[in-house]
MARBA-3410 file (N, C-alpha, C, O; in Angstrom, 1 decimal):
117
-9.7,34.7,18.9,-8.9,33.8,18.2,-9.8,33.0,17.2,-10.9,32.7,17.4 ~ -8.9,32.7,16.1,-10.0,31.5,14.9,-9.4,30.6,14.9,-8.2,30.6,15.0 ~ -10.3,29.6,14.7,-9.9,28.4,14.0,-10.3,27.9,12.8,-11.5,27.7,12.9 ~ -9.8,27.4,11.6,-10.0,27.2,10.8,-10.3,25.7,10.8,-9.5,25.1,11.6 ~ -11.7,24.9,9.9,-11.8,23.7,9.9,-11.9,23.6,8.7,-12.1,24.8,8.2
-11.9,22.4,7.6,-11.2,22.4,6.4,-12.2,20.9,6.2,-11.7,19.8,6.0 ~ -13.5,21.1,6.2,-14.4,20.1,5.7,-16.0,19.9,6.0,-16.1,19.6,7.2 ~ -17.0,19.9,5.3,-18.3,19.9,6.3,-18.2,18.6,7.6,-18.4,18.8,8.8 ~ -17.8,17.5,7.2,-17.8,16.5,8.2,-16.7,16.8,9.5,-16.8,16.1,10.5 ~ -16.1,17.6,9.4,-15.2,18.0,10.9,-16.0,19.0,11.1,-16.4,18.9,12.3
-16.6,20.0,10.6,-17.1,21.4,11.2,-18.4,21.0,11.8,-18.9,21.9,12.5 ~ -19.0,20.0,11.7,-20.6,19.5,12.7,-19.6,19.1,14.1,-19.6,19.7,15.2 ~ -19.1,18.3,14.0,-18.3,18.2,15.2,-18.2,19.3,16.1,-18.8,19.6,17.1 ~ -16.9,19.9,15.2,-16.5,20.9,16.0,-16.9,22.5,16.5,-16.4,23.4,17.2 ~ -18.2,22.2,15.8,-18.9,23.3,16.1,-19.6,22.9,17.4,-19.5,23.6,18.4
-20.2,21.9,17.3,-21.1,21.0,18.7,-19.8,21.4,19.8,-20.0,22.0,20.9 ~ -18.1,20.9,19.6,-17.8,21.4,20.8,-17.2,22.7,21.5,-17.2,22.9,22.7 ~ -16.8,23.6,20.4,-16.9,24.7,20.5,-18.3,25.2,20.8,-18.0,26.1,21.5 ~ -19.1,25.2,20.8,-20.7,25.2,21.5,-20.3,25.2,22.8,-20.2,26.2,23.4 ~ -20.2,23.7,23.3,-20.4,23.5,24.3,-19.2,24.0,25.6,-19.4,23.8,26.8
-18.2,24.7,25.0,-17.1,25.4,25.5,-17.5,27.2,25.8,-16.9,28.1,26.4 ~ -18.8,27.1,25.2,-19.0,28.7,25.3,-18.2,29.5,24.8,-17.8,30.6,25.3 ~ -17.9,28.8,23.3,-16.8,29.4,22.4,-15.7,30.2,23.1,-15.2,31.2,22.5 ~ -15.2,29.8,24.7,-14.2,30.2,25.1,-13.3,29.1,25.4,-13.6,28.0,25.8 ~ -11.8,29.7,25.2,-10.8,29.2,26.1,-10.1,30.3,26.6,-9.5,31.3,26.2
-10.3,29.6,28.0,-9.3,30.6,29.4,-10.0,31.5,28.9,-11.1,31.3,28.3 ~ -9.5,32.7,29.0,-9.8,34.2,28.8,-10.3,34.4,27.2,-11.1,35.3,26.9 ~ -9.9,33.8,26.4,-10.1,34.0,25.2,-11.4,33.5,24.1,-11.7,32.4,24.0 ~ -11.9,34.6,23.5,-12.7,34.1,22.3,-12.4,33.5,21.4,-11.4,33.9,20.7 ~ -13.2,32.1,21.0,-12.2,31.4,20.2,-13.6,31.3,19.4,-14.6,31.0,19.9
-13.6,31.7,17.7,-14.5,31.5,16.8,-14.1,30.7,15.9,-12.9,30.4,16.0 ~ -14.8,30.0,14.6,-14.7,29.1,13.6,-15.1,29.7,12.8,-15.9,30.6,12.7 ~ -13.8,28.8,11.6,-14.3,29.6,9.6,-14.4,27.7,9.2,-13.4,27.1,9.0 ~ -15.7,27.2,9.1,-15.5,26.3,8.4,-15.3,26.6,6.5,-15.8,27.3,5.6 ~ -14.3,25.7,6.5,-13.9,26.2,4.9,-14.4,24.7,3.7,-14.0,23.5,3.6
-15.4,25.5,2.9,-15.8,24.4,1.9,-14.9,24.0,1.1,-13.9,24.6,1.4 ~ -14.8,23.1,0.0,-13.8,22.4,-0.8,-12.7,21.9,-0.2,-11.7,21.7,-1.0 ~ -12.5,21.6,1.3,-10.9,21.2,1.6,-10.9,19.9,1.4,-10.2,19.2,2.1 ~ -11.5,19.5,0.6,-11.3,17.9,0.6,-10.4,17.6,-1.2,-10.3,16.5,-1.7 ~ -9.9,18.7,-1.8,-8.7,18.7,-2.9,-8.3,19.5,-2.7,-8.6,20.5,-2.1
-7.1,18.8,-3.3,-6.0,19.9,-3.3,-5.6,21.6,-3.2,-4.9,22.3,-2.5 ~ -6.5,21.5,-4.3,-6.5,23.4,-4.4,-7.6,23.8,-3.1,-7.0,24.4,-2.2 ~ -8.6,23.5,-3.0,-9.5,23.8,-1.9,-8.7,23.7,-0.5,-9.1,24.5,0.4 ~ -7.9,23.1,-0.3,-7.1,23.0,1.1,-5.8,24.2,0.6,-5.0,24.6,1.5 ~ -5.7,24.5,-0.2,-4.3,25.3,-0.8,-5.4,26.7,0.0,-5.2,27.2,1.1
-6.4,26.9,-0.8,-6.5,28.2,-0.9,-7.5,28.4,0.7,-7.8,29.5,1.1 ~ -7.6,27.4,1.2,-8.2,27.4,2.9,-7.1,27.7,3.9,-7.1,28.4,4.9 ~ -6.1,26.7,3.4,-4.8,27.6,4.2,-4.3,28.9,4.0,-3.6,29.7,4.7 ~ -4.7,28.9,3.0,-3.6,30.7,2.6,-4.9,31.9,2.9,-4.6,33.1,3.0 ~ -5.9,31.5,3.1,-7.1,32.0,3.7,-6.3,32.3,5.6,-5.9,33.4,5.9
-6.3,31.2,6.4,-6.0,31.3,7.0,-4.9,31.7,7.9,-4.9,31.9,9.1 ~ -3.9,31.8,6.9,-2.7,32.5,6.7,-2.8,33.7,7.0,-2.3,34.3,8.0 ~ -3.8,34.2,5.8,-4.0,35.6,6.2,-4.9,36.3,7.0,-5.4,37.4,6.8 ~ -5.2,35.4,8.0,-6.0,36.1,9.2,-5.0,35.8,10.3,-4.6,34.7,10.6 ~ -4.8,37.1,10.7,-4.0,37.4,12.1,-4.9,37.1,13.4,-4.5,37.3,14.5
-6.1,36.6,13.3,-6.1,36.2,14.6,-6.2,34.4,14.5,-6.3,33.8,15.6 ~ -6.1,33.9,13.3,-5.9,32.5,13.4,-4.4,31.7,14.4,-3.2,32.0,14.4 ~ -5.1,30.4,15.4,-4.2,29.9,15.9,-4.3,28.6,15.7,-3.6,27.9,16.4 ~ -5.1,28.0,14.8,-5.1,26.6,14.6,-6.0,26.2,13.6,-7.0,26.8,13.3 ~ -5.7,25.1,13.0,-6.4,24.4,11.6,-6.7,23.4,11.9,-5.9,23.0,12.7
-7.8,22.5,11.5,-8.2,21.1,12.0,-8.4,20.6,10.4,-9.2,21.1,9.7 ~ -7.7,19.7,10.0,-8.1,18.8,8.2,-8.4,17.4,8.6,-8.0,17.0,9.7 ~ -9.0,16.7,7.8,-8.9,15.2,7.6,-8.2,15.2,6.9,-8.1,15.9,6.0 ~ -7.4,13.8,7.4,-6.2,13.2,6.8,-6.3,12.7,5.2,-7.1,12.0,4.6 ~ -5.4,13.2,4.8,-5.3,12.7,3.1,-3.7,14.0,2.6,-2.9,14.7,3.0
-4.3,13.4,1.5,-3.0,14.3,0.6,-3.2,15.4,1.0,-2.4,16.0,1.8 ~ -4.9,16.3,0.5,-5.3,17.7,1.2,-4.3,18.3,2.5,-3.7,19.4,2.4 ~ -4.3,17.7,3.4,-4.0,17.6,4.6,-2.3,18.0,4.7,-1.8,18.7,5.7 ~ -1.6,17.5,3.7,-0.7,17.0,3.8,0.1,17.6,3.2,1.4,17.5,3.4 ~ -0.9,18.8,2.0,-0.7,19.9,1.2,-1.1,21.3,1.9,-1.0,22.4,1.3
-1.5,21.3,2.7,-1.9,22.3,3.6,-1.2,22.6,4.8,-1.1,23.8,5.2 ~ -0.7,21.6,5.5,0.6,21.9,6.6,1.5,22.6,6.3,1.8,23.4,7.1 ~ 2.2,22.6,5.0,3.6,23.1,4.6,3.0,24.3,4.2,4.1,24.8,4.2 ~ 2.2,25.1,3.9,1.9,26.3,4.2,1.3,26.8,5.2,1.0,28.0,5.0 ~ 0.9,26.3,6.3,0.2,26.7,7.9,1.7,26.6,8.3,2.1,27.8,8.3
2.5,26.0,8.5,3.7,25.7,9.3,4.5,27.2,8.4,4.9,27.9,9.2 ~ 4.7,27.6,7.4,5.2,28.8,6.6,4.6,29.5,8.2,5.3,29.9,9.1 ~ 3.5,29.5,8.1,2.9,30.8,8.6,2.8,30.6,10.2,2.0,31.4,10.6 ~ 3.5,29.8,11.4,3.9,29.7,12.3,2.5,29.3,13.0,2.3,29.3,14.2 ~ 1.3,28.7,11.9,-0.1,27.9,12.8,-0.1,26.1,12.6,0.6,25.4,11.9
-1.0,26.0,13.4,-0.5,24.7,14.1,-2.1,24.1,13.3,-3.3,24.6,13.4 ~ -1.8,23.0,12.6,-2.6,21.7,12.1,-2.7,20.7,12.9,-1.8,20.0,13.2 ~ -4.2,20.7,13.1,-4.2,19.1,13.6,-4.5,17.9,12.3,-4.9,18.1,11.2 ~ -4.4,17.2,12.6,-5.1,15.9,11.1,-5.7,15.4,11.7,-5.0,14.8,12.5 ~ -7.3,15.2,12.0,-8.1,14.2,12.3,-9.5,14.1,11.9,-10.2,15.0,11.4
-9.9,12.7,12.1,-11.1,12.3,11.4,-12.2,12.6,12.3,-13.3,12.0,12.3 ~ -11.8,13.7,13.3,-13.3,13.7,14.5,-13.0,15.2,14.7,-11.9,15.4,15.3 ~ -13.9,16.2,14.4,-13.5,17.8,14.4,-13.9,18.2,15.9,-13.6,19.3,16.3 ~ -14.5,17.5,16.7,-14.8,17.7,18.3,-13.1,17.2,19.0,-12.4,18.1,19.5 ~ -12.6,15.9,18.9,-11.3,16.2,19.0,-10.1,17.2,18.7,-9.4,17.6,19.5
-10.1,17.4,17.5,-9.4,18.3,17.2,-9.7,19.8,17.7,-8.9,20.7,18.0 ~ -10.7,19.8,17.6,-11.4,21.5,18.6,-10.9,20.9,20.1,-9.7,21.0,20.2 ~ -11.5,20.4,21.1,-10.7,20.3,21.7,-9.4,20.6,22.1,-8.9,21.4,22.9 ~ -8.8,19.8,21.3,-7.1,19.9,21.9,-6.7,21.4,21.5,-6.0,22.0,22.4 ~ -7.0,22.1,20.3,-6.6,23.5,20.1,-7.4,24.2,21.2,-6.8,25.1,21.6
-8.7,23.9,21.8,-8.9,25.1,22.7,-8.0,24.5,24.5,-7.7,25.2,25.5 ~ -7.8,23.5,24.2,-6.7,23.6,25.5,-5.6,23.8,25.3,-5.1,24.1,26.4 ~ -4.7,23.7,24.5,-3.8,24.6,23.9,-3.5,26.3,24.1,-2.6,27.1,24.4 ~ -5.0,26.2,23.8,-5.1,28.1,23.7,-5.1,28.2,25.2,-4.1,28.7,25.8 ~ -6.5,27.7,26.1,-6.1,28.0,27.4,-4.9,27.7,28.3,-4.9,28.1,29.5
-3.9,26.9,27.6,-2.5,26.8,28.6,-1.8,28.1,28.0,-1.2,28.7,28.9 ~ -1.7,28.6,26.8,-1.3,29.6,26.5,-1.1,30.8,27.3,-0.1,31.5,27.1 ~ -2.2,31.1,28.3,-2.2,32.5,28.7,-2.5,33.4,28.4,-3.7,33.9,28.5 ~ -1.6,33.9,27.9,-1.8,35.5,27.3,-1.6,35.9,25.7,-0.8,35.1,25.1 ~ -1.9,36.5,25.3,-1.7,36.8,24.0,-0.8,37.1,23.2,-0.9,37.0,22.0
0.3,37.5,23.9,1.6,37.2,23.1,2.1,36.5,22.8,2.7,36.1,23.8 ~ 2.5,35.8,21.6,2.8,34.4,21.3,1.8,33.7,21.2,2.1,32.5,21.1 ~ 0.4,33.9,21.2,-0.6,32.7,21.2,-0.2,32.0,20.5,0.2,30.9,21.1 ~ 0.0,32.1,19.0,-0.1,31.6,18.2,1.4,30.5,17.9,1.5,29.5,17.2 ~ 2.3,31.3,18.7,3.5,29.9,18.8,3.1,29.1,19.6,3.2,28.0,19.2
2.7,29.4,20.9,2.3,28.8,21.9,1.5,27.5,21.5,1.9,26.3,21.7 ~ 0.3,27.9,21.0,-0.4,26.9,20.5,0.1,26.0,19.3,-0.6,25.0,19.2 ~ 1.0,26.2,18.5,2.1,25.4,17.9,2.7,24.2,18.4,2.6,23.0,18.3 ~ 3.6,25.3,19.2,4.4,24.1,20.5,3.5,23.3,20.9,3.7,22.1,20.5 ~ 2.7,23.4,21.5,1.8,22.8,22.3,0.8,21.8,21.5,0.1,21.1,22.2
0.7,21.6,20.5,0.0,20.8,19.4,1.2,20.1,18.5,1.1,18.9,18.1 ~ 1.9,20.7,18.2,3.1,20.4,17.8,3.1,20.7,16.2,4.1,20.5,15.5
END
């Protein structure tokens, strides 16, 4: 499973906790694409539609702003789940427990929707 982070200042975070998770949840491999330029507009455009088009993506972590705000409405198109926050170890977090209430693999990716909202 991937997760997409959408800034250098969330991806030190959330790499330290993905680290310390043993890049797993539950049963599952959970890896990171930190994505450069999401801090405008087009850079968060083209980090979501990045992430769009990877089928094993279940979740996006942005700091909050317009970027943010311009990048949901195409993650949500594509049935993955955004968090908005200013701390990328939070936001990793809550997507890998998400993933591990999930279960199994079918539906991860709604699953972890619902479940993040």
């Amino acid at each position: 499973m991937t997760v997409y982070v959408g800034g250098d200042s969330l991806c030190d975070s959330a790499t330290r906790e993905l680290d310390r998770s043993g890049e797993k949840a539950g049963e599952f491999r959970v890896r990171m694409v930190c994505l450069k330029g999401a801090g405008t507009l087009a850079g968060a455009g083209a980090g979501a539609r990045r992430a769009t088009e990877d089928s094993t993506t279940v979740g996006y972590i942005a700091a909050p702003g317009p970027p943010s705000r311009f990048s949901r409405s195409i993650l949500e198109a594509a049935g993955i789940a955004q968090i908005t926050t200013n701390f990328g170890a939070a936001g990793m977090s809550r997507l890998l427990r998400a993933i591990e209430q999930a279960g199994d693999a079918a539906g991860l990716r709604e699953s972890v929707l619902q479940e993040v909202g």
